[in-house]
C-alpha positions as CSV (number, residue, x, y, z in Angstrom):
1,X,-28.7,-56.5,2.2
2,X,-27.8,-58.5,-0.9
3,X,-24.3,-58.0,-2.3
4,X,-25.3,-57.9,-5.5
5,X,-26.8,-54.6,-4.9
6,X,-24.7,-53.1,-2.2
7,X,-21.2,-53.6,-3.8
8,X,-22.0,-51.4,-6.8
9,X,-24.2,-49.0,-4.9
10,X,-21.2,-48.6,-2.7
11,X,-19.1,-48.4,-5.5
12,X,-21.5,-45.4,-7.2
13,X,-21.7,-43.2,-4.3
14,X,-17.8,-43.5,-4.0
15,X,-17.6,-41.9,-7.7
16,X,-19.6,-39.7,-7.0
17,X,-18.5,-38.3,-4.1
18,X,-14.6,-38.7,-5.9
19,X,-16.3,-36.4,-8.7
20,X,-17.8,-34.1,-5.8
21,X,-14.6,-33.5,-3.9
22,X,-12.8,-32.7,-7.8
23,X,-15.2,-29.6,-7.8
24,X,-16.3,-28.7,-4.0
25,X,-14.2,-25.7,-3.0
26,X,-11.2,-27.1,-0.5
27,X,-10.7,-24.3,2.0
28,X,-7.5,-23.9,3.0
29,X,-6.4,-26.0,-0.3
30,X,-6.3,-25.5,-3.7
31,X,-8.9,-23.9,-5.1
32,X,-11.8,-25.1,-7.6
33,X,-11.9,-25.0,-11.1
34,X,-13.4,-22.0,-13.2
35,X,-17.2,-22.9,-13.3
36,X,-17.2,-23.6,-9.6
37,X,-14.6,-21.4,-7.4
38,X,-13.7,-17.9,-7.2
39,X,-10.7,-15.9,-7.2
40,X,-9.7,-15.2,-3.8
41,X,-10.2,-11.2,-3.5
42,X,-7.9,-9.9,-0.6
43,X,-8.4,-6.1,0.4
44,X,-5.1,-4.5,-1.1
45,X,-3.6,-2.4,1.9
46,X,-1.7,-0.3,-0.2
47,X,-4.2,0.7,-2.2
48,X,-6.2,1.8,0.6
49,X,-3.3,3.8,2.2
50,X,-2.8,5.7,-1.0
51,X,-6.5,6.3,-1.4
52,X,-6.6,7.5,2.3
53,X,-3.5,9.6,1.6
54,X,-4.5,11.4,-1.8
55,X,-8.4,12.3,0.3
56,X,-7.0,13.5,3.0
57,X,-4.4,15.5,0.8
58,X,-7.5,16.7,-1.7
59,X,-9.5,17.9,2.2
60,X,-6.0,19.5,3.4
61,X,-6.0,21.8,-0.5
62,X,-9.5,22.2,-0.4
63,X,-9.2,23.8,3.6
64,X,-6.2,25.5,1.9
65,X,-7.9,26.9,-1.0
66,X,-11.2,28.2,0.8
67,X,-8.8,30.2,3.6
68,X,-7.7,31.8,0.5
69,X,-10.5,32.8,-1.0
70,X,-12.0,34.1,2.2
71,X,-8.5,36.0,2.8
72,X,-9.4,37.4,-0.7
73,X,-12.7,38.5,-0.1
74,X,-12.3,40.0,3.2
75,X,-9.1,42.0,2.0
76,X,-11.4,43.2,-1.3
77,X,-14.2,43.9,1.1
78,X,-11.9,46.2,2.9
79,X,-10.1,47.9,0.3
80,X,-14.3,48.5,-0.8
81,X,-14.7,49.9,2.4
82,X,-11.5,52.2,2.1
83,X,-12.4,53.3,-1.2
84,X,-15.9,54.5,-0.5
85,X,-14.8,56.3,3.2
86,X,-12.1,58.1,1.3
87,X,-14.8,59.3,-1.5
């Protein structure tokens, strides 16, 4: 291969690939600029806990509050029943 074209040939592809490695995302490195990488997005552990927390809290109220309201109905169903055997 003449020199004359391998030389600067050799040369362009070393740019470029300079210029590639600038905006290729690195890995375990840095990461790339704004048009070409992304913000790493890690799951946020405590965020889930207190998610998991506060649902399981809401379930435990919800349980809570329906016991109640059965409680109530049953003891006004009752008293219903008392009323009209009395009458």
């Amino acid at each position: 291969m003449n020199a004359k074209i391998f030389y600067p040939a050799a040369a362009l592809i070393a740019i470029l690939m300079i210029a590639l490695s600038f905006v290729w995302p690195q890995g375990q490195g840095q990461r790339s600029p704004a048009p070409f990488g992304h913000a790493i997005e890690k799951p946020d552990y405590f965020r889930m806990v207190r998610e998991r927390d506060a649902r399981l809290k809401k379930q435990a109220e919800d349980k809570a509050r329906d016991a109640q309201e059965a409680a109530n109905a049953s003891a006004a169903a009752a008293s219903l029943a008392d009323s009209s055997a009395d009458q």
